[in-house]
Jmol script that loads the backbone (N, CA, C; Angstrom):
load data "model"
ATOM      1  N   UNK A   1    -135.493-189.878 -60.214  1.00  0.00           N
ATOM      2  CA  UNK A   1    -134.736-188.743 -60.664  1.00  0.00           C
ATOM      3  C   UNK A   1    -135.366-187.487 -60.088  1.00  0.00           C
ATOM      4  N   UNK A   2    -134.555-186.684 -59.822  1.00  0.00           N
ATOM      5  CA  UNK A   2    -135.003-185.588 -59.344  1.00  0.00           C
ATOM      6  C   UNK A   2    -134.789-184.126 -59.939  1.00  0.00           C
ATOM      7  N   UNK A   3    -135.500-183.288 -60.646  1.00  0.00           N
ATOM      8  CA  UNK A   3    -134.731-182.459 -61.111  1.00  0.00           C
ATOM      9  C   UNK A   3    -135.297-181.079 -60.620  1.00  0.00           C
ATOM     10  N   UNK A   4    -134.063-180.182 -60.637  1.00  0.00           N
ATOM     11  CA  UNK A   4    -134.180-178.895 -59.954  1.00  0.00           C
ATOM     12  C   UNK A   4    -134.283-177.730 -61.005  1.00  0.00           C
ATOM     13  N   UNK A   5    -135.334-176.721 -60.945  1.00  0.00           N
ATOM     14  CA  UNK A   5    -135.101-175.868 -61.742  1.00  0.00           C
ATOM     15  C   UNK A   5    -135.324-174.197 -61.021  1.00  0.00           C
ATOM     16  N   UNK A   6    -134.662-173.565 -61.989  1.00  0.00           N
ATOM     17  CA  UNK A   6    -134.002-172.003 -61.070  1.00  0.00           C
ATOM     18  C   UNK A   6    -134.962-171.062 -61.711  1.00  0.00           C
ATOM     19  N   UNK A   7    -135.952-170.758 -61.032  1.00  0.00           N
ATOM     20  CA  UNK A   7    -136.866-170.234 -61.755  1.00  0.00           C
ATOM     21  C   UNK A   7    -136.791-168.419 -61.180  1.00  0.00           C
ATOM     22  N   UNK A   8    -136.578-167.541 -61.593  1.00  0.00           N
ATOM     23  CA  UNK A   8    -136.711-165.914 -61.164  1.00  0.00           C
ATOM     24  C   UNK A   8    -137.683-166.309 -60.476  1.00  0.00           C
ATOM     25  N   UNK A   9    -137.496-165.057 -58.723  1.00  0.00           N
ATOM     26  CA  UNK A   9    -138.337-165.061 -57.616  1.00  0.00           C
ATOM     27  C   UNK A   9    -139.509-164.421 -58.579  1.00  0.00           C
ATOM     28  N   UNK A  10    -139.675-163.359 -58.963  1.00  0.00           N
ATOM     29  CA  UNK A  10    -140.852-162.699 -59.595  1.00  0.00           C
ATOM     30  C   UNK A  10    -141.935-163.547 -60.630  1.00  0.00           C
ATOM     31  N   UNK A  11    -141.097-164.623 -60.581  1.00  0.00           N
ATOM     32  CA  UNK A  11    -142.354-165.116 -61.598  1.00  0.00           C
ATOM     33  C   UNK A  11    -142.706-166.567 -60.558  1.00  0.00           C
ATOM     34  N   UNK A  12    -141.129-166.792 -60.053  1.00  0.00           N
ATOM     35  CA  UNK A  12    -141.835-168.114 -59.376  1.00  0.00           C
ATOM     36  C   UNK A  12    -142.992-167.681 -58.232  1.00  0.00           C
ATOM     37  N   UNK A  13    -143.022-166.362 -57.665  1.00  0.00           N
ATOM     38  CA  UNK A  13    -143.928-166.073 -56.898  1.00  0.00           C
ATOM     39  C   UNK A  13    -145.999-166.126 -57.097  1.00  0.00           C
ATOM     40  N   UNK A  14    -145.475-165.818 -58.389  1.00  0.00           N
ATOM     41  CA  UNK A  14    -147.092-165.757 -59.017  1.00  0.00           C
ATOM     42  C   UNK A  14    -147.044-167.552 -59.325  1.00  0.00           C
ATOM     43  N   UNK A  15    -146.287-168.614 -59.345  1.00  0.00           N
ATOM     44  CA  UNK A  15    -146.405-169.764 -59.547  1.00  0.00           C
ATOM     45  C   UNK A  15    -147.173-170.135 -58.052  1.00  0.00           C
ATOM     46  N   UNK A  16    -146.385-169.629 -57.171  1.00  0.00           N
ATOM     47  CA  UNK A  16    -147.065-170.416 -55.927  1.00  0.00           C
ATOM     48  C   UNK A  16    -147.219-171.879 -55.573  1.00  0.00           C
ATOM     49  N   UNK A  17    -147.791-172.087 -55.029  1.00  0.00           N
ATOM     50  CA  UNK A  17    -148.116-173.971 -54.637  1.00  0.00           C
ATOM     51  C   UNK A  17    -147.975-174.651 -55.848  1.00  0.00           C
ATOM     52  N   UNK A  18    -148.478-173.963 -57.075  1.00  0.00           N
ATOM     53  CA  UNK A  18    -148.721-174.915 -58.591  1.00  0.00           C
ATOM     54  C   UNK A  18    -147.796-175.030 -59.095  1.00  0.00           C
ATOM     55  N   UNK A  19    -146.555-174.320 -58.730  1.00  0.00           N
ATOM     56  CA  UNK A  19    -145.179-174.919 -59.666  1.00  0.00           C
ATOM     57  C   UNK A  19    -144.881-176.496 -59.693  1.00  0.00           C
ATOM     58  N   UNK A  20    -144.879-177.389 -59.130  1.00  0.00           N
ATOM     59  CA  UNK A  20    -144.204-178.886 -58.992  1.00  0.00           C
ATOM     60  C   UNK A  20    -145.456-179.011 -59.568  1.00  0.00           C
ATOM     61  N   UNK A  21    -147.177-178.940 -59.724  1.00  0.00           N
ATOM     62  CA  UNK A  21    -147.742-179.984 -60.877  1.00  0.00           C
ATOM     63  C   UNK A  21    -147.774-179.221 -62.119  1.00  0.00           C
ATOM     64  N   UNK A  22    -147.614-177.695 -62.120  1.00  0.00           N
ATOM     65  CA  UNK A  22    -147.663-177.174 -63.468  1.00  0.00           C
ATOM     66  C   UNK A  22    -146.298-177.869 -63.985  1.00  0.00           C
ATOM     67  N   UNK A  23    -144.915-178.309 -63.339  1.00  0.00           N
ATOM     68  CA  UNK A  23    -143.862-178.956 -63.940  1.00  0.00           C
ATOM     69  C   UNK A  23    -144.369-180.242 -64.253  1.00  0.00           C
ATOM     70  N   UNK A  24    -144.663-181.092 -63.439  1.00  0.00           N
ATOM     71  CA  UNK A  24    -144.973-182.236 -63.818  1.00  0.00           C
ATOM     72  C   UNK A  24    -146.176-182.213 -64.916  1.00  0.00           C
ATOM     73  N   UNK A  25    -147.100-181.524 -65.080  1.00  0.00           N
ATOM     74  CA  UNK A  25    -147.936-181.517 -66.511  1.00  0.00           C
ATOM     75  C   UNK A  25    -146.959-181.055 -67.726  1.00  0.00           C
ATOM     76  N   UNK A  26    -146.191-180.408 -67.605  1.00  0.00           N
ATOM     77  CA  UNK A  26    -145.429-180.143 -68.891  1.00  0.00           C
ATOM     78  C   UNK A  26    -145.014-180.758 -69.442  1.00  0.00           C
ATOM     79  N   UNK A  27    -143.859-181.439 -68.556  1.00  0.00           N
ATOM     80  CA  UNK A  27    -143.016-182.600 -68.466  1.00  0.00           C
ATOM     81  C   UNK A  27    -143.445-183.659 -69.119  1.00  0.00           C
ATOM     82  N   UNK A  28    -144.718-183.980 -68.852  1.00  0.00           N
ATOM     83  CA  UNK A  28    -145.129-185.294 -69.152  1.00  0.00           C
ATOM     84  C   UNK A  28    -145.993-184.976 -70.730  1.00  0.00           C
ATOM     85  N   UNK A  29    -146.432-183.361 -70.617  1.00  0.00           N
ATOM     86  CA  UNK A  29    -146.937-183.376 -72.225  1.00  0.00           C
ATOM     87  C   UNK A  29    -145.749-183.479 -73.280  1.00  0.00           C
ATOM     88  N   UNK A  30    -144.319-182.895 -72.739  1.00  0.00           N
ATOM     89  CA  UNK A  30    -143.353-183.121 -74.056  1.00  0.00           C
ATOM     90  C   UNK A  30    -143.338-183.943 -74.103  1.00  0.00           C
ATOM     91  N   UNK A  31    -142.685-184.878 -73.080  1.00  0.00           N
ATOM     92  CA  UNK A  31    -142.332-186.447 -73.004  1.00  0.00           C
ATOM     93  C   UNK A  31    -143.233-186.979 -74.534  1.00  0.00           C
ATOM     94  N   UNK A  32    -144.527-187.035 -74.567  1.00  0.00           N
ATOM     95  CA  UNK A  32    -145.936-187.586 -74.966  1.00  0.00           C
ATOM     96  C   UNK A  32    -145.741-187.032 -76.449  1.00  0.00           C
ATOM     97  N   UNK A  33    -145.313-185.636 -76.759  1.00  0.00           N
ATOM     98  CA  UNK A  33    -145.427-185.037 -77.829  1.00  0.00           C
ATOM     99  C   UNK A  33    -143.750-185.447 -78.972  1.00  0.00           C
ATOM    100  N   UNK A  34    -143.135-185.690 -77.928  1.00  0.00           N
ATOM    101  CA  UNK A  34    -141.791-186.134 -78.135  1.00  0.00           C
ATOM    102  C   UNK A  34    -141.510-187.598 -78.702  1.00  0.00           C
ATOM    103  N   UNK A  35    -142.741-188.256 -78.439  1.00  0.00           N
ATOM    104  CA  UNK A  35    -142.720-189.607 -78.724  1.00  0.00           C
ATOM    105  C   UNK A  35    -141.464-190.323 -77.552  1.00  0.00           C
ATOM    106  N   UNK A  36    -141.478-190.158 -76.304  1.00  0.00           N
ATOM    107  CA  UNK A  36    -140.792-190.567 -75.467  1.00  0.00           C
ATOM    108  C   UNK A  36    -141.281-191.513 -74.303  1.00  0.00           C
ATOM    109  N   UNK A  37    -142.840-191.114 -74.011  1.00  0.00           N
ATOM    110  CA  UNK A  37    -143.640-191.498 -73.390  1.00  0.00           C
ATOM    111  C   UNK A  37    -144.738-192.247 -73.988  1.00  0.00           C
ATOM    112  N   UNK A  38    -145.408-192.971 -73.900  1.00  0.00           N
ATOM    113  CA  UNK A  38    -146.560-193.484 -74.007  1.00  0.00           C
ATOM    114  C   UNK A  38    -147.727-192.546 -73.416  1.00  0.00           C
ATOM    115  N   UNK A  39    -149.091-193.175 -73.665  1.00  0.00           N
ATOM    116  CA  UNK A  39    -149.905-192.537 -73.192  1.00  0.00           C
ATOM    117  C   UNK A  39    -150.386-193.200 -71.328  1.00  0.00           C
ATOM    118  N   UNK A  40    -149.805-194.619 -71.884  1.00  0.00           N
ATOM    119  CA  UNK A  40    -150.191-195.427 -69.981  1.00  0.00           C
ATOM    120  C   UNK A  40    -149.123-194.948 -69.757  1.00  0.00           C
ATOM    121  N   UNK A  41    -147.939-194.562 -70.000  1.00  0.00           N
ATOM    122  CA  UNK A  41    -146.403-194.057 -68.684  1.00  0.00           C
ATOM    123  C   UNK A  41    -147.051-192.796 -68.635  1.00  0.00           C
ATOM    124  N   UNK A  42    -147.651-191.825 -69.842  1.00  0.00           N
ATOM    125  CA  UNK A  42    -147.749-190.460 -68.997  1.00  0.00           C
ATOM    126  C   UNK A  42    -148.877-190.362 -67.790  1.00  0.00           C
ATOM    127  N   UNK A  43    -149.904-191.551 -67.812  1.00  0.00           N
ATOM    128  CA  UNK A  43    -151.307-191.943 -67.106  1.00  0.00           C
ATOM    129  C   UNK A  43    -150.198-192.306 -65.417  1.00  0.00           C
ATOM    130  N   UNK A  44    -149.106-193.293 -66.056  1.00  0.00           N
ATOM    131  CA  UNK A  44    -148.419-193.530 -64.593  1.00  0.00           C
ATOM    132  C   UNK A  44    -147.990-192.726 -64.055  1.00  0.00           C
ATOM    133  N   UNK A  45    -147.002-191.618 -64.857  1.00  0.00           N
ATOM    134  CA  UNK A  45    -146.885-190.916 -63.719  1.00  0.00           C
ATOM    135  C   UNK A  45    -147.297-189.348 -63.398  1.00  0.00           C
ATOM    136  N   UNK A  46    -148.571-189.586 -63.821  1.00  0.00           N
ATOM    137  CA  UNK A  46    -149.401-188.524 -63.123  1.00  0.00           C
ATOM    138  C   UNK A  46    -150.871-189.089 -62.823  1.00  0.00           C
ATOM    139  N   UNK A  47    -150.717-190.250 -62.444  1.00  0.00           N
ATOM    140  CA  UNK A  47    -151.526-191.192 -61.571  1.00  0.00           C
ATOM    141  C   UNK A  47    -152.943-191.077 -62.166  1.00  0.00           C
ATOM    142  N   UNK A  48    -153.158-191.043 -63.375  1.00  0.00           N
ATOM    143  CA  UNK A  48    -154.391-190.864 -64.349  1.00  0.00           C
ATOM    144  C   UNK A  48    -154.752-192.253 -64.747  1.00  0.00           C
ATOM    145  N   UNK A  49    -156.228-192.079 -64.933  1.00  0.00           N
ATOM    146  CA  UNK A  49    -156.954-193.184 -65.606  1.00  0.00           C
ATOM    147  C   UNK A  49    -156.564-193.309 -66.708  1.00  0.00           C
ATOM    148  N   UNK A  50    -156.982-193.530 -67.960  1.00  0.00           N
ATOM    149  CA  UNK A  50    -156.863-193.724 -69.653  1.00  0.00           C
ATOM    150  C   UNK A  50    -157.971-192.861 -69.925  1.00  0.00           C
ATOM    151  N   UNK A  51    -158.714-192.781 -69.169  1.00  0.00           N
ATOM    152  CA  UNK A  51    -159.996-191.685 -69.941  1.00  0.00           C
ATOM    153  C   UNK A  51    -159.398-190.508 -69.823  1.00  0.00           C
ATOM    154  N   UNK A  52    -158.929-190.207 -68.507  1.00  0.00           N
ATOM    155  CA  UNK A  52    -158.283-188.883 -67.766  1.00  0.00           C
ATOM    156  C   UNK A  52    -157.280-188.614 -68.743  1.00  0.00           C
ATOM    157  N   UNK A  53    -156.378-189.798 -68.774  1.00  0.00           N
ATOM    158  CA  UNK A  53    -155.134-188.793 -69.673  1.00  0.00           C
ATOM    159  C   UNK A  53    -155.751-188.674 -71.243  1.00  0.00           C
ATOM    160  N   UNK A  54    -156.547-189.102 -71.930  1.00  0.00           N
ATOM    161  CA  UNK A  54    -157.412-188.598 -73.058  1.00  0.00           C
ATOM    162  C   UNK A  54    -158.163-187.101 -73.137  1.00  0.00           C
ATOM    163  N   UNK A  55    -158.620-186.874 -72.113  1.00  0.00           N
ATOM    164  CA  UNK A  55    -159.139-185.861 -71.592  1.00  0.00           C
ATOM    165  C   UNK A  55    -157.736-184.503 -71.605  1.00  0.00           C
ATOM    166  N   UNK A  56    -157.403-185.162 -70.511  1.00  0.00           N
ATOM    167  CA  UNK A  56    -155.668-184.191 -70.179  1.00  0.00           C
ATOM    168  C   UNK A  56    -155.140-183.700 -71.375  1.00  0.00           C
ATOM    169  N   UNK A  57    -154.670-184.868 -72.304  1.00  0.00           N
ATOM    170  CA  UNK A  57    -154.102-184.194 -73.387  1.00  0.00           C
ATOM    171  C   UNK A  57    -155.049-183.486 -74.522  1.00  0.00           C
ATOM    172  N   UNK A  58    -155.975-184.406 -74.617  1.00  0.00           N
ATOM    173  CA  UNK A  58    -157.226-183.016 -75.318  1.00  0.00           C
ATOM    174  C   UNK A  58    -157.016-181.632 -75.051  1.00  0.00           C
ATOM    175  N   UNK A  59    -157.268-181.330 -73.440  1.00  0.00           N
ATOM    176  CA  UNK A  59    -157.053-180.378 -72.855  1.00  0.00           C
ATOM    177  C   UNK A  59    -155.596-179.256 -73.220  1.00  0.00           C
ATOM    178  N   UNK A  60    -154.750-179.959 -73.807  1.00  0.00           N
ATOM    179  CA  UNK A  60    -154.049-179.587 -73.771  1.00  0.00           C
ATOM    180  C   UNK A  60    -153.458-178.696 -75.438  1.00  0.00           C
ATOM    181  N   UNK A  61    -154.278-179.745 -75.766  1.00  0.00           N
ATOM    182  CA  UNK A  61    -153.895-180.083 -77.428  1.00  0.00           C
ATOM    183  C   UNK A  61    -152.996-180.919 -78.110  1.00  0.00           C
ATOM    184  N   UNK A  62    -153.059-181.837 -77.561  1.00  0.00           N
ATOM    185  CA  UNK A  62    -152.316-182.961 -77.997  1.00  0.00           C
ATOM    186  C   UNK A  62    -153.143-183.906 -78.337  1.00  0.00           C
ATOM    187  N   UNK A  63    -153.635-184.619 -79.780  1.00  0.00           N
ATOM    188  CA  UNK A  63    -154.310-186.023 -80.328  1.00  0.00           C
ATOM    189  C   UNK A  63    -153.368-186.928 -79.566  1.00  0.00           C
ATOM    190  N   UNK A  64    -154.484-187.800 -79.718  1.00  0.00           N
ATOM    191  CA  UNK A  64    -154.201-189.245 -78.609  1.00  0.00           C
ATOM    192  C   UNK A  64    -153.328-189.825 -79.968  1.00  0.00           C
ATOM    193  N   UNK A  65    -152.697-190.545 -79.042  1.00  0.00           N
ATOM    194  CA  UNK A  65    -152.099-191.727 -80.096  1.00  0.00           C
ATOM    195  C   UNK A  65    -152.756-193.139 -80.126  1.00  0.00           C
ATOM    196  N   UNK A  66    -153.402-193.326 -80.028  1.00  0.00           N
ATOM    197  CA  UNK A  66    -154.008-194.397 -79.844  1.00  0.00           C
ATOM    198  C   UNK A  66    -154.922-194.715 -81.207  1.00  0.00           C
ATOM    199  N   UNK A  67    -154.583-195.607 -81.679  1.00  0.00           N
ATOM    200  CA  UNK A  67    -154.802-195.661 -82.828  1.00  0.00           C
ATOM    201  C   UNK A  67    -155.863-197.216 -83.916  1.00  0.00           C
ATOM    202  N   UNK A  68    -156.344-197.255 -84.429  1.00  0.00           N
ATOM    203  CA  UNK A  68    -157.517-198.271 -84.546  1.00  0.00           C
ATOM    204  C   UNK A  68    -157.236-199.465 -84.396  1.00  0.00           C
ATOM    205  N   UNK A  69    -155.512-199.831 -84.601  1.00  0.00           N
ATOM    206  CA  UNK A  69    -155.030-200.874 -84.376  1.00  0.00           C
ATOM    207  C   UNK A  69    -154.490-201.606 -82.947  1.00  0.00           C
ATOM    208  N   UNK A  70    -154.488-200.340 -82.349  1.00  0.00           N
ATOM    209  CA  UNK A  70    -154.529-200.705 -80.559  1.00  0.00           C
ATOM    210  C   UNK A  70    -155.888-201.138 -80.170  1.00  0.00           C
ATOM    211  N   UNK A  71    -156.834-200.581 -80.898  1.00  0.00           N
ATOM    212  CA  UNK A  71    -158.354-201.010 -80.620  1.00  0.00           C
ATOM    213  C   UNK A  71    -158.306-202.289 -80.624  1.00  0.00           C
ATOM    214  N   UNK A  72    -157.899-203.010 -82.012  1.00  0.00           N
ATOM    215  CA  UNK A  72    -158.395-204.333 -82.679  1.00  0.00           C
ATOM    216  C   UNK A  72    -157.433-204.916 -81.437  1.00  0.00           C
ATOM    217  N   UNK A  73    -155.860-204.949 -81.608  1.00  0.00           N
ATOM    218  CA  UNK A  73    -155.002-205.427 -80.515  1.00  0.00           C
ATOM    219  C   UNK A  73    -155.510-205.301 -79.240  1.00  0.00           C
ATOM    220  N   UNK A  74    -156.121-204.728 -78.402  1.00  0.00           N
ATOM    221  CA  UNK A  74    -156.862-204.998 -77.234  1.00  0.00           C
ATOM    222  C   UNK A  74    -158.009-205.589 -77.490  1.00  0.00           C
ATOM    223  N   UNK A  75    -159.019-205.778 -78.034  1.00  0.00           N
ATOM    224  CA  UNK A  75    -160.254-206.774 -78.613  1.00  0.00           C
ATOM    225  C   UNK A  75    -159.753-207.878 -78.644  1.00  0.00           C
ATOM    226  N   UNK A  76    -158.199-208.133 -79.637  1.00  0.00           N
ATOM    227  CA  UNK A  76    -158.189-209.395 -79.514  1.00  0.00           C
ATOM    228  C   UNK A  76    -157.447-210.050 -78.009  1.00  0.00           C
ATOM    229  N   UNK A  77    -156.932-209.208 -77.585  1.00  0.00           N
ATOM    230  CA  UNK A  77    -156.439-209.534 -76.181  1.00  0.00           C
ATOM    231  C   UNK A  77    -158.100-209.875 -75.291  1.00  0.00           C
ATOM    232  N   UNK A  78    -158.772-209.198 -74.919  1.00  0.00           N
ATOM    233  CA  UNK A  78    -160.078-209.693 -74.141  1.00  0.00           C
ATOM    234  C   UNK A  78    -160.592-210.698 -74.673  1.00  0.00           C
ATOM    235  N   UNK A  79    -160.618-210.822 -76.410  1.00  0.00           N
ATOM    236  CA  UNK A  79    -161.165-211.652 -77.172  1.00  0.00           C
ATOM    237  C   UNK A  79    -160.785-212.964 -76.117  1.00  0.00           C
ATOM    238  N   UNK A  80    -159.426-213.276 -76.283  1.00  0.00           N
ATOM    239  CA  UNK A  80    -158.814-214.561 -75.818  1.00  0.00           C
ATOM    240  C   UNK A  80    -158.479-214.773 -74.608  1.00  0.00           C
ATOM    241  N   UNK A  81    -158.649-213.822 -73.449  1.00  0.00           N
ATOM    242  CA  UNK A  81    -159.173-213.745 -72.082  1.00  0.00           C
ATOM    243  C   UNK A  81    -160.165-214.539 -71.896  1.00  0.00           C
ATOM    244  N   UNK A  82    -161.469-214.110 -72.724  1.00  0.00           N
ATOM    245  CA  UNK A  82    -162.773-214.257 -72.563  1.00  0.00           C
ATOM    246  C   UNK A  82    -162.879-215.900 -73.136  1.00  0.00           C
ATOM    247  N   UNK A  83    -161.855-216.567 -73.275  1.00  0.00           N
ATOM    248  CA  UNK A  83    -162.408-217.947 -74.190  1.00  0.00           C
ATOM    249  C   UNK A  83    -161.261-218.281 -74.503  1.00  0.00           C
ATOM    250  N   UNK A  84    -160.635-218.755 -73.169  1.00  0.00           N
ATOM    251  CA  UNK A  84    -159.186-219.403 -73.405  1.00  0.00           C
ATOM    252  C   UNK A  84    -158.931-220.698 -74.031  1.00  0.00           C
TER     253      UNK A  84
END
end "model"
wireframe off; spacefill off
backbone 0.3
color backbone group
């Protein structure tokens, strides 16, 4: 998808080069805040680690969603990796 936005010359000028990732960081914080995104789709598509997008949205002010029960649910996923 591609989307176009009409931004006034006077402000898009002070945007400069950073408009397309200052869009794409936005984008992907509503998405996230919206409950639309996950935290690995917003990691996909702004090509982030899991630490990074923890960090990112810190940064931003957004709490992780990630929650004690994704902990245990991945433990037990390696759990049974580890000792099939």
């Amino acid at each position: 998808m591609t989307v176009t936005l009409d931004i006034p010359e006077e402000l898009a000028v002070r945007l400069g080069d950073r408009a397309e990732g200052l869009t794409r960081e936005a984008l992907a914080v509503a998405a996230v805040k919206a409950g639309l995104w996950s935290e690995g789709e917003l990691g996909r598509f702004l090509g982030m680690s899991r630490f990074r997008v923890w960090q990112f949205l810190r940064d931003q002010g957004v709490d992780s969603q990630y929650s004690w029960e994704d902990l245990q649910s991945e433990r037990e996923i390696f759990r049974k990796a580890a000792h099939p």
